[in-house]
Each structure stands twice: as structure tokens, then as C-alpha cells.
ROVODO-592862 format. One record per residue (C-alpha): residue number from 1; residue in three letters; x, y, z. Coordinates in nm, 3 decimals, padded with zeros to 5 digits. Layout:
BEGIN
<atom><seq>NUM</seq><type>ala</type><c1>X</c1><c2>Y</c2><c3>Z</c3></atom>
...
This chain:
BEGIN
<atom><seq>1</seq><type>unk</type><c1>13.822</c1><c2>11.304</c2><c3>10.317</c3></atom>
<atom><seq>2</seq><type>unk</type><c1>13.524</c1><c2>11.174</c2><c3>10.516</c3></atom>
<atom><seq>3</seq><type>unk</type><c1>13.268</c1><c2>10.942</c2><c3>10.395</c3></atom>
<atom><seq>4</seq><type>unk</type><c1>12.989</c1><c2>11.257</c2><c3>10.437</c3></atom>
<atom><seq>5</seq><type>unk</type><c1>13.220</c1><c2>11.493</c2><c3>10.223</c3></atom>
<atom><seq>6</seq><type>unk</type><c1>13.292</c1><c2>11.223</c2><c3>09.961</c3></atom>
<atom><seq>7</seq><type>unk</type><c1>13.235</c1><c2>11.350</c2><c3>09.614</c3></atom>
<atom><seq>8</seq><type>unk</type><c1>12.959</c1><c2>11.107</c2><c3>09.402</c3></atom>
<atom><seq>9</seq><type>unk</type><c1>13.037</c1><c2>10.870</c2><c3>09.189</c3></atom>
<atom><seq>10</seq><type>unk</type><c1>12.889</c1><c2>10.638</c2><c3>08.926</c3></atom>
<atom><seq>11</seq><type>unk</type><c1>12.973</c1><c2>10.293</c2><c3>08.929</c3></atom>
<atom><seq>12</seq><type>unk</type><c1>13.173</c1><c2>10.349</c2><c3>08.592</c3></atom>
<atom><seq>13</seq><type>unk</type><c1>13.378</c1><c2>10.571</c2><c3>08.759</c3></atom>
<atom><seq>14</seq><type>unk</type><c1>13.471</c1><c2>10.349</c2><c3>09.056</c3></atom>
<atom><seq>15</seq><type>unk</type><c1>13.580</c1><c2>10.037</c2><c3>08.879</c3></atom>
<atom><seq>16</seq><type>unk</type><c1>13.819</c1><c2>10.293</c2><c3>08.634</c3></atom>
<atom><seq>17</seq><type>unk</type><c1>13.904</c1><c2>10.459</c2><c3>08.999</c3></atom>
<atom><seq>18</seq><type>unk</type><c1>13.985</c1><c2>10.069</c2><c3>09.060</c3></atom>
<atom><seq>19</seq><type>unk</type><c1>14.166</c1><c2>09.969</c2><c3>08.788</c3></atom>
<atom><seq>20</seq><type>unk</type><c1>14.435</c1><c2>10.277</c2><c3>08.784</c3></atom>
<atom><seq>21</seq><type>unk</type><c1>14.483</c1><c2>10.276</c2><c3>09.183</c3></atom>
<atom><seq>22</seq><type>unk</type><c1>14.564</c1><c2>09.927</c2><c3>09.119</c3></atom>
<atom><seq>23</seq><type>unk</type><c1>14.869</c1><c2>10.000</c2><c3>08.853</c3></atom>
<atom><seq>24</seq><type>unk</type><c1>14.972</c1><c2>10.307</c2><c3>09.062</c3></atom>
<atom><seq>25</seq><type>unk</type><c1>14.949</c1><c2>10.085</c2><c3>09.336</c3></atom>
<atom><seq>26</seq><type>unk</type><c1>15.248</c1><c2>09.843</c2><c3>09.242</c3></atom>
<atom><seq>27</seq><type>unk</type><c1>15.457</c1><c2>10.139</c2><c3>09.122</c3></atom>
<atom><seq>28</seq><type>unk</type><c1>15.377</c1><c2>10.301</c2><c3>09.460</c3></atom>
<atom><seq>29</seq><type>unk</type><c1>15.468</c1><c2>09.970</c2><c3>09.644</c3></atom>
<atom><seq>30</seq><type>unk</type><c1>15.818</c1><c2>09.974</c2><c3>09.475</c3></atom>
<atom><seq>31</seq><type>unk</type><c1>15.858</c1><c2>10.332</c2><c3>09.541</c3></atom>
<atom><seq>32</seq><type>unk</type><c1>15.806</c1><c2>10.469</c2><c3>09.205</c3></atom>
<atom><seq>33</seq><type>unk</type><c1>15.525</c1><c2>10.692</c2><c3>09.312</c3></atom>
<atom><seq>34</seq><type>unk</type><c1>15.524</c1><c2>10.954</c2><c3>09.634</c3></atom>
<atom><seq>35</seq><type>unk</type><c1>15.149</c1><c2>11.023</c2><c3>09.611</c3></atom>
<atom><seq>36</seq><type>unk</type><c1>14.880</c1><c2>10.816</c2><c3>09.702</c3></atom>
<atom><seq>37</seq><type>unk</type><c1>14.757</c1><c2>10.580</c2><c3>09.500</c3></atom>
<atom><seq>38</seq><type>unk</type><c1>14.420</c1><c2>10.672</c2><c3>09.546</c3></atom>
<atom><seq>39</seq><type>unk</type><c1>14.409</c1><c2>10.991</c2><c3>09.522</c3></atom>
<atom><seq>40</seq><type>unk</type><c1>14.562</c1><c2>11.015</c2><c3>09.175</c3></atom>
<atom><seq>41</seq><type>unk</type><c1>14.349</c1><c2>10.786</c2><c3>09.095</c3></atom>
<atom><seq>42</seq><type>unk</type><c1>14.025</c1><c2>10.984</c2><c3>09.149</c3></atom>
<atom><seq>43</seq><type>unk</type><c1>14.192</c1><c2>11.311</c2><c3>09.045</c3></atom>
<atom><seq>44</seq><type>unk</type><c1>14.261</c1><c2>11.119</c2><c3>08.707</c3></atom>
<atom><seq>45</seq><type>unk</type><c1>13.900</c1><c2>11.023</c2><c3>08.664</c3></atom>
<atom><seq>46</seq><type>unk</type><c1>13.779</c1><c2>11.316</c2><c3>08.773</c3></atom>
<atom><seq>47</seq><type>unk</type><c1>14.008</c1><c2>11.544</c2><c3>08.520</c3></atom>
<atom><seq>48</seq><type>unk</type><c1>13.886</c1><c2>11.272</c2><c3>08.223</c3></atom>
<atom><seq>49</seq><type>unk</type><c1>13.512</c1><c2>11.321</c2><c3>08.339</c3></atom>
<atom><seq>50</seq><type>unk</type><c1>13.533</c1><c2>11.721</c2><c3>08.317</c3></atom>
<atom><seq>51</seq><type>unk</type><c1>13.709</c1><c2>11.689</c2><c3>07.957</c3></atom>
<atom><seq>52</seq><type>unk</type><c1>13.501</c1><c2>11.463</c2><c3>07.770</c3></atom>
<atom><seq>53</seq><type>unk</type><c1>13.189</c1><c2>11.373</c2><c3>08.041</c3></atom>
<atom><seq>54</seq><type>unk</type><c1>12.884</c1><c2>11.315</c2><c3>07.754</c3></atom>
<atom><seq>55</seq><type>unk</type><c1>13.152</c1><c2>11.003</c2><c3>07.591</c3></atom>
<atom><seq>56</seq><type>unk</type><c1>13.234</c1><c2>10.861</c2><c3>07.898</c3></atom>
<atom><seq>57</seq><type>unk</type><c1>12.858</c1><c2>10.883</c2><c3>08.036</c3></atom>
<atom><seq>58</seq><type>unk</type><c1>12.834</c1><c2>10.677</c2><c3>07.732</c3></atom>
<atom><seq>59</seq><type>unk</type><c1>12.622</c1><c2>10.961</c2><c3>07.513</c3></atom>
<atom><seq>60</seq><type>unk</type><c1>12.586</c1><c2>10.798</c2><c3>07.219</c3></atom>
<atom><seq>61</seq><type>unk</type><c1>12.633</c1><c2>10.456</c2><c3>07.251</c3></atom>
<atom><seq>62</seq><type>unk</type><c1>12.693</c1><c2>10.212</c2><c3>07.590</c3></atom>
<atom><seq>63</seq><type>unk</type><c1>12.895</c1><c2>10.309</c2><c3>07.882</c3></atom>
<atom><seq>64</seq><type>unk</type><c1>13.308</c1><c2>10.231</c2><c3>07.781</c3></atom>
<atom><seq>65</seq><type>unk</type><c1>13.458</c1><c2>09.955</c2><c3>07.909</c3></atom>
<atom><seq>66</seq><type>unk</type><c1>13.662</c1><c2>10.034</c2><c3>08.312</c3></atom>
<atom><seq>67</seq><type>unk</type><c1>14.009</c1><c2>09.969</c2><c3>08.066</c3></atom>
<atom><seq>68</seq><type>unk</type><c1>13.897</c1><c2>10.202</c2><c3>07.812</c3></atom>
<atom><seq>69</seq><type>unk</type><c1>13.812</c1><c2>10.478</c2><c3>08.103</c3></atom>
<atom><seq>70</seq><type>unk</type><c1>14.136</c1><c2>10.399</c2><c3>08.291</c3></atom>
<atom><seq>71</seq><type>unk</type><c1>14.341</c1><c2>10.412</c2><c3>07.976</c3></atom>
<atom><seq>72</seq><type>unk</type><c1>14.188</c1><c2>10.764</c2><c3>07.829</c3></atom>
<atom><seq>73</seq><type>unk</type><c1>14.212</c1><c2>10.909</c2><c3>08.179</c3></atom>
<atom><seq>74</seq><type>unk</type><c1>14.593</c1><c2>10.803</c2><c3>08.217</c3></atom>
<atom><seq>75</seq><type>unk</type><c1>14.694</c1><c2>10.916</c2><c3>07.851</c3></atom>
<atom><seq>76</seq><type>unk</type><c1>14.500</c1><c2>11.254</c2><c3>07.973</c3></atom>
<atom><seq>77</seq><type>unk</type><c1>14.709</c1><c2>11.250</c2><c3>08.278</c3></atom>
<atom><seq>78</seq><type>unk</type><c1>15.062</c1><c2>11.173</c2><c3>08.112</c3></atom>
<atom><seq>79</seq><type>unk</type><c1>14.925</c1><c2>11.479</c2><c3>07.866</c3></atom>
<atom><seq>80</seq><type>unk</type><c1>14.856</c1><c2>11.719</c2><c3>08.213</c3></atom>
<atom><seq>81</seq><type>unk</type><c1>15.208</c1><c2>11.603</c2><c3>08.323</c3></atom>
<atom><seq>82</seq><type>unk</type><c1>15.427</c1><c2>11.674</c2><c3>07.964</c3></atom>
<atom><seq>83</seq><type>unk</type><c1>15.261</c1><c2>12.024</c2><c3>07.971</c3></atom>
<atom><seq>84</seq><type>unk</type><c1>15.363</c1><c2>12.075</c2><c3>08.325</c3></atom>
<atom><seq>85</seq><type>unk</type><c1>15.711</c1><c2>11.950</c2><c3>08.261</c3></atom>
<atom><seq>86</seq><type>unk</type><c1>15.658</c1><c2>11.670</c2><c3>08.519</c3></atom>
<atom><seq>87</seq><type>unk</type><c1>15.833</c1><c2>11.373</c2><c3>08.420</c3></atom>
<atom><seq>88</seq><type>unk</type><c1>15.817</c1><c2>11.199</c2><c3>08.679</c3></atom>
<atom><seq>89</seq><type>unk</type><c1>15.446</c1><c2>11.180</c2><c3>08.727</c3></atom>
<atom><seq>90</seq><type>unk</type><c1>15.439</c1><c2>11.129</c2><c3>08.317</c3></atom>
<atom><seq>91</seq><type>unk</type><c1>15.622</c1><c2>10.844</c2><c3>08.369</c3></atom>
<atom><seq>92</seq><type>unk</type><c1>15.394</c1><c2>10.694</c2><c3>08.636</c3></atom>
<atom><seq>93</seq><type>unk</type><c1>15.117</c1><c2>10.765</c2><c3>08.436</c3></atom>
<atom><seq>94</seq><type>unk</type><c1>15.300</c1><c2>10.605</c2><c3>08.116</c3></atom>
<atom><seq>95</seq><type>unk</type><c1>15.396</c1><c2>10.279</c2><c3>08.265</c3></atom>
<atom><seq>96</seq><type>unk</type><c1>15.042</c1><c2>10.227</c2><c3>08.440</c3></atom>
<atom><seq>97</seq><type>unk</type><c1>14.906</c1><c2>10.292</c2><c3>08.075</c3></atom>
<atom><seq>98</seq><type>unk</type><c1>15.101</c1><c2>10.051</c2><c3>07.923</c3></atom>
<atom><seq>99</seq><type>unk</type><c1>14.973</c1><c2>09.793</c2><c3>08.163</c3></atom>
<atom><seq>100</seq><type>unk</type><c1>14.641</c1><c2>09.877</c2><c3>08.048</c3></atom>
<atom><seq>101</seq><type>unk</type><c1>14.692</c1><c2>09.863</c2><c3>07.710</c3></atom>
<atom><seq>102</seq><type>unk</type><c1>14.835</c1><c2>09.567</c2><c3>07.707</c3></atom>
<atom><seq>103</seq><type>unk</type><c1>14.574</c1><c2>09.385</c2><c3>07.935</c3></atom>
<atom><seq>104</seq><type>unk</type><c1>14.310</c1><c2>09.528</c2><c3>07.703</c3></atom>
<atom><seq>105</seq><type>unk</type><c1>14.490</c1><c2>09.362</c2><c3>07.399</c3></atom>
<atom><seq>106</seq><type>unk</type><c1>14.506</c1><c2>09.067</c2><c3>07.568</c3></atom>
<atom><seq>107</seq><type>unk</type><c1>14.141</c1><c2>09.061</c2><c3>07.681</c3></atom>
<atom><seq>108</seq><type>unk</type><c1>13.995</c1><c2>09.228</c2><c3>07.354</c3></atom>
<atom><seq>109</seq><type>unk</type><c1>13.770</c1><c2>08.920</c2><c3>07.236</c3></atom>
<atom><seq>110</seq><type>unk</type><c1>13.691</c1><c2>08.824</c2><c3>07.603</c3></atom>
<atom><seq>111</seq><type>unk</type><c1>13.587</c1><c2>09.212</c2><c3>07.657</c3></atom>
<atom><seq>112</seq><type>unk</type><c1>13.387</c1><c2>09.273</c2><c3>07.327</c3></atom>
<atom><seq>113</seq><type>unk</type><c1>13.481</c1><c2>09.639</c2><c3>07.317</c3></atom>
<atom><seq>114</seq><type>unk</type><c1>13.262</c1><c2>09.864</c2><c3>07.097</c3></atom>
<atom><seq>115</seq><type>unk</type><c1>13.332</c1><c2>10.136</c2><c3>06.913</c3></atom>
<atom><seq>116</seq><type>unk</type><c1>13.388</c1><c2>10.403</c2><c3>07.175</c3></atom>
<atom><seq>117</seq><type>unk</type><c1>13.597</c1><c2>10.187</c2><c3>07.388</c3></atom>
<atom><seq>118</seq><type>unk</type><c1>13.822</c1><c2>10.082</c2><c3>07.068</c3></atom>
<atom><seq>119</seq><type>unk</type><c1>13.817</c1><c2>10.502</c2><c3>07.000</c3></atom>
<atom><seq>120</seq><type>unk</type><c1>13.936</c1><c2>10.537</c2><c3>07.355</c3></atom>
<atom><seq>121</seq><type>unk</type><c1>14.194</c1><c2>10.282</c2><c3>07.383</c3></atom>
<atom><seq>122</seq><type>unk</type><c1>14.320</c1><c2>10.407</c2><c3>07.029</c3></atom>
<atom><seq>123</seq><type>unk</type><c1>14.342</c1><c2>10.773</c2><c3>07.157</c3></atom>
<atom><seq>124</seq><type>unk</type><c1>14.547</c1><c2>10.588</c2><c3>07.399</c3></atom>
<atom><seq>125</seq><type>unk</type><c1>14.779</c1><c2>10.380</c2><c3>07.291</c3></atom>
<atom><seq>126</seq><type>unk</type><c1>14.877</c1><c2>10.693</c2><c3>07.018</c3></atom>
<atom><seq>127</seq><type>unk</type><c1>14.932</c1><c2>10.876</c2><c3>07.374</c3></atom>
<atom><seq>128</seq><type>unk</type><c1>15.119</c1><c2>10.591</c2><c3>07.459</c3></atom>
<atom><seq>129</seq><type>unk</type><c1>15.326</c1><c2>10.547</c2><c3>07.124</c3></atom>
<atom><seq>130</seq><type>unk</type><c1>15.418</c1><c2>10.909</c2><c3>07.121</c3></atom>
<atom><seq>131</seq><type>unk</type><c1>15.381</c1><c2>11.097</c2><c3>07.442</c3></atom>
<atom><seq>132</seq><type>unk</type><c1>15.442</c1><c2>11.384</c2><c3>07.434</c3></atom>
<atom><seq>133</seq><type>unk</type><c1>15.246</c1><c2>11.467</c2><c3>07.142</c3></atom>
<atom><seq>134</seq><type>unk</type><c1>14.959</c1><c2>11.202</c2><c3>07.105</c3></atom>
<atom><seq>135</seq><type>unk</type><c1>14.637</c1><c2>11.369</c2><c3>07.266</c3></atom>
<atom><seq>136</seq><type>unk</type><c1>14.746</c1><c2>11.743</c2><c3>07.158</c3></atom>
<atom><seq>137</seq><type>unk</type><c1>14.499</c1><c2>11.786</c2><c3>06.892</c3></atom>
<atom><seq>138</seq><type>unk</type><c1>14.292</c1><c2>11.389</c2><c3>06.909</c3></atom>
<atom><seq>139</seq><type>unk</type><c1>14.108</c1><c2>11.481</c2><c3>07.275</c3></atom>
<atom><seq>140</seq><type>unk</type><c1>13.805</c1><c2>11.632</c2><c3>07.110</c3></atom>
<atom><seq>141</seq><type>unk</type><c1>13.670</c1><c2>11.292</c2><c3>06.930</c3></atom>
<atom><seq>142</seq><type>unk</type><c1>13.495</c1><c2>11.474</c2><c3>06.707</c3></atom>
């Protein structure tokens, strides 16, 4: 894709974009992953932004944290994958997750997450803990 056809992005976007191509990234570099990096990446985001765009806009309440984005969108993906019985992909989207999660545990007092981005990282982690059931009925927030 060219730079003149790219599709727009906020800057919340891009550093989530960032912080899963990064995880995918390592799995791709050890051969764990055929697609680009990149590319899932953005189609990750961009699946996360059409489900649940007002939260992650931050409507109400400030923008989530790039970890909470990153995770939501991967436990989304792993979802997309377990309903399209590809376990590979759920896989790759599991183990970059876990990454997450843990360096969001890790950095949780350094971070200050709020209540949406705890929410988020919660959805998570139940994604996480129980894939492939854990977003079936929690994606709506309400």
C-alpha cells in the first residue's frame, strides 16, 4: 500500500499498531507466523476500532492505554480466529497477548491505568484464561 492510499490513523492507533507488530514480530522472526507482521497488526486494530470505536476513542473517559488497545484487539483477534477454526493464527494471537498481559502487570503502577484500560485488559486476560470462550458474550462492555 502506498503512502497516498494509506488509510488514517490516530496516534492511539499507531502506538497499539506498534506494540502488536512488535510481539508478532518475534514470533514471525522465529517462524511462528507466515503473514506479515504489519499487516495483522493494522487489520487487528482496525477490526477492534469497528467493534467497540466510541471506548477506544476514549468516549467516556481518557483515551486507553497502547497495552490496553493491543491487548483487547488481540483477545478480539484470537476470538475471529476460534470462530474460524484457525488455530494457528489463535495461537499467534494468544502468545502475543500473553506478552501483553504480562508487561501490563508488570508496568501497572508505572502506567496508572484507569478504569477503561483495567476493563480492557480484564476482558483480556479472561480471553486469555479461557480462549475459546472469554469474549463470546463480555465484548459489548455494557
Amino acid at each position: 500500500m502506498s503512502l497516498l492510499h494509506a488509510p488514517s490513523r490516530n496516534p492511539q492507533q499507531e502506538q497499539a499498531i506498534a506494540v502488536i507488530e512488535q510481539w508478532l514480530g518475534l514470533q514471525a522472526a522465529y517462524g511462528l507466523l507466515n503473514e506479515s507482521p504489519q499487516t495483522l497488526a493494522e487489520r487487528t486494530i482496525s477490526h477492534a476500532w469497528a467493534q467497540k470505536h466510541a471506548l477506544l476513542e476514549g468516549q467516556p473517559g481518557a483515551h486507553p492505554h497502547k497495552l490496553a488497545v493491543a491487548a483487547f484487539a488481540l483477545a478480539l483477534g484470537a476470538k475471529q480466529a476460534t470462530e474460524h477454526a484457525d488455530g494457528a493464527m489463535r495461537g499467534n494471537y494468544l502468545l502475543a497477548l500473553g506478552h501483553i498481559l504480562d508487561e501490563a502487570a508488570r508496568a501497572d503502577a508505572h502506567h496508572g491505568f484507569h478504569d477503561t484500560d483495567r476493563t480492557l485488559l480484564d476482558l483480556a486476560a479472561a480471553t486469555f484464561t479461557s480462549c475459546p470462550h472469554g469474549l463470546k458474550d463480555a465484548t459489548s462492555l455494557d
